[in-house]
C-alpha positions, 0 to 999 in steps of 0.5 A, a space after each residue: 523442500 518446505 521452503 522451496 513449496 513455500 515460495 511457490 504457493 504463500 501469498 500466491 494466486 497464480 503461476 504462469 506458467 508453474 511447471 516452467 518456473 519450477 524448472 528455472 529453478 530446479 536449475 539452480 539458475 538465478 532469476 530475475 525477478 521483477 516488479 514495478 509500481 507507480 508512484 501515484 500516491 506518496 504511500 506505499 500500504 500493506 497491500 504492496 508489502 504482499 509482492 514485496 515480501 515474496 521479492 524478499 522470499 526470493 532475493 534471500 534465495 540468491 536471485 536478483 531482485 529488479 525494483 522499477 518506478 513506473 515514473 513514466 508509466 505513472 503519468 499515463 495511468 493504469 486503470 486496471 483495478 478502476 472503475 472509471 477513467 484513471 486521470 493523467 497526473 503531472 510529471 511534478 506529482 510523480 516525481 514528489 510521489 517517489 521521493 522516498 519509495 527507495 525508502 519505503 521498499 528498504 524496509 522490507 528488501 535489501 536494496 543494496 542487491 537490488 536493481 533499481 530503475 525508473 522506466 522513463 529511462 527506456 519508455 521516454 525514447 521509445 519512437 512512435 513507430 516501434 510503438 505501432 510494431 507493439 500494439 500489432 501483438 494485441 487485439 482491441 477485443 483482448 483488451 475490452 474484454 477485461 472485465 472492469 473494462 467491459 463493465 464500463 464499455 456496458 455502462 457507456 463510460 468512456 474508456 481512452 485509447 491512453 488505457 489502451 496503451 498502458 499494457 504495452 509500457 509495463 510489457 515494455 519494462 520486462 523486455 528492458 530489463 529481461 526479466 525472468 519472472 514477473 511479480 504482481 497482484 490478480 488485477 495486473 494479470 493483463 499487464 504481465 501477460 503483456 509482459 511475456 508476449 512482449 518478450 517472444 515479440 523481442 526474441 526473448 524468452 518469455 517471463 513466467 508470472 506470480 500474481 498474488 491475491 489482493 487484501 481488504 483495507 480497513 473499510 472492507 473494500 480492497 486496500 487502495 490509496 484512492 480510498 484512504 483506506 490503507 495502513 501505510 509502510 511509513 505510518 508511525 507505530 501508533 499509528 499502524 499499531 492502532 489502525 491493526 486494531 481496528 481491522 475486521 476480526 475474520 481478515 486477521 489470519 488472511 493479514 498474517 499469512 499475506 503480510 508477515 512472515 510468522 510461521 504457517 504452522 504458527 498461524 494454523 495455530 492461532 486459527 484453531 485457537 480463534 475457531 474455539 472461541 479466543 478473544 479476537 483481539 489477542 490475536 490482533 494483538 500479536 498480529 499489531 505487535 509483529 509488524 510494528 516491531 518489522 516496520 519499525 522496532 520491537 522497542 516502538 512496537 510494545 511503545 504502542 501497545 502500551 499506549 493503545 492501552 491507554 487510551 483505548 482501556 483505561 481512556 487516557 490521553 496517549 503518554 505521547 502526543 505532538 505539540 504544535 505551538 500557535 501564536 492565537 489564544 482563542 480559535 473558532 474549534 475548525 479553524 483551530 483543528 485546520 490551523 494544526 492539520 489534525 484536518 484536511 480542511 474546515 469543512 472535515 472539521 465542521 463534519 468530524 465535530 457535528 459527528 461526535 467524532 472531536 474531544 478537547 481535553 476529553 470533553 466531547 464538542 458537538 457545537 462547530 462554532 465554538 471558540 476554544 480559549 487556548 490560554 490553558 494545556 489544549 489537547 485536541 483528539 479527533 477519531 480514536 487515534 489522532 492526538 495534538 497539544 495545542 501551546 499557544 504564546 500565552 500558555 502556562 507550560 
């Protein structure tokens, strides 16, 4: 069955164990299928769009999707994927993170068949001595023989014994809401094998494991919050549309298949096409167009195609722009581009002008200490895609 072979193998890098999945379902049972994030960034990105969709692929199958907010394990960090030594983060931070995650992950699953949980509502009460009773499943040498973690054992970077913990919580979530199957990316393999020896430790059957491969962001390294290198479920449509646009040419196949669901036969066309020697843009194009339109509509998604036309061909200004209105009519050029959050701080400012990377009116600024005289229509383009009007109070509109 072509859909049942899809299930198993689009976007996935490994299943824990396949024969046994392929029994659970061949039973007709329904699974529940899990999948938990931390919301340590406000943004959900592309990246999470991949364990996402599958949760989608499997609740449009009739299996029951379990959605966990890791507000609790959160706090603690998980340094799976890092480098270095993940700091803890306020409770007041996780909570403002996951105000709209509900909202960002309605966008790709029904939320309305989901269960949604925070796993503070378990991992809170847990006492310190079933907490032991955890830990004596695992091995220290199990756990500093990850690779990232072995690497920075070697570079004599400090490694917590919080870190140490972190597998044991996520672990815990699948034996709280007994899972079946546990969804994640290749570098959460410790966590959800966590997760099964957590369960036999319970008396429960083990959940089986999809890990799916993880993609590269629009600098190239592995699409992250951390880096800000993400396209993010909320962007708006020009925004998404254009950072689309600006990806590499050879991740433009990887990003249809991974985070659309277009045909496969569809998109072995289009890698035929591109190995004849098509334009690569056409095809970033249709890929631009068909998750704006999933993100947000097919309306908005040729809205910002237009407008990616505008400015980037024929050199215009977008048709629309955000105004934001200024009581000044002269501004220093940082202060002012600090003053309408086109930047994050006066320092950005300074660099993103000494850099060329800063257009009033079209005309480009080098000069940071320049004072801009607002009293006429002041737009101000930072980089390819960010676009602000300034209005101040003595404007002629």
């Amino acid at each position: 069955m072509k859909q049942f072979k899809e299930l198993l193998t689009r976007g996935v890098e490994e299943i824990i164990t396949e024969k046994e999945l392929k029994e659970k379902l061949n039973s007709g049972k329904k699974l529940r299928v899990k999948l938990g994030f931390d919301p340590t960034s406000p943004n959900l990105h592309l990246g999470r769009s991949i364990p996402l969709l599958k949760l989608r692929d499997f609740q449009k199958l009739g299996h029951k999707i379990v959605f966990i907010i890791g507000d609790f394990t959160g706090v603690i960090g998980d340094t799976s994927d890092k480098e270095s030594e993940r700091p803890m983060l306020e409770e007041k931070d996780i909570q403002k993170n996951l105000e709209t995650y509900v909202q960002q992950v309605s966008k790709i699953v029904d939320i309305n068949k989901c269960e949604i949980k925070k796993n503070s509502e378990w991992l809170s009460s847990l006492k310190y001595h079933e907490i032991g009773r955890q830990a004596n499943v695992f091995s220290l040498n199990e756990f500093i023989s990850r690779e990232n973690i072995k690497k920075r054992i070697q570079a004599g970077k400090r490694v917590s014994l919080r870190e140490v913990l972190y597998p044991l919580l996520q672990g815990y979530d699948s034996v709280a809401v007994k899972a079946d199957l546990e969804v994640g990316g290749t570098d959460q393999r410790f966590n959800l094998l966590a997760g099964r020896e957590l369960q036999r430790f319970y008396n429960q059957k083990p959940q089986n494991i999809m890990t799916n491969p993880l993609i590269l962001g629009l600098d190239g390294r592995k699409m992250s919050s951390s880096w800000g290198n993400t396209i993010n479920l909320l962007d708006s449509a020009q925004e998404m549309y254009g950072k689309i646009m600006s990806l590499r040419d050879e991740l433009i196949i990887e990003y249809f298949v991974l985070t659309t669901r277009v045909s496969l036969e569809e998109i072995n066309q289009y890698q035929k096409e591109l190995k004849k020697g098509k334009n690569p843009k056409e095809y970033k194009s249709k890929l631009a167009l068909e998750l704006v339109s999933f993100y947000h509509s097919k309306k908005e998604a040729q809205e910002a195609q237009d407008n990616f036309e505008r400015v980037f061909k024929e050199k215009k200004n977008p048709l629309k722009i955000p105004i934001v209105k200024i009581k000044k009519t002269k501004m220093l050029l940082p202060d002012l581009m600090f003053e309408v959050k086109i930047v994050k701080s006066k320092n950005e400012a300074r660099r993103m002008i000494e850099q060329g990377g800063v257009k009033i009116n079209q005309i480009k600024k080098t000069d940071w200490k320049e004072e801009i005289d607002l009293k006429q229509k002041t737009i101000i383009q930072v980089g390819r895609r960010k676009f602000i009007e300034v209005v101040s109070s003595g404007t002629k509109l």
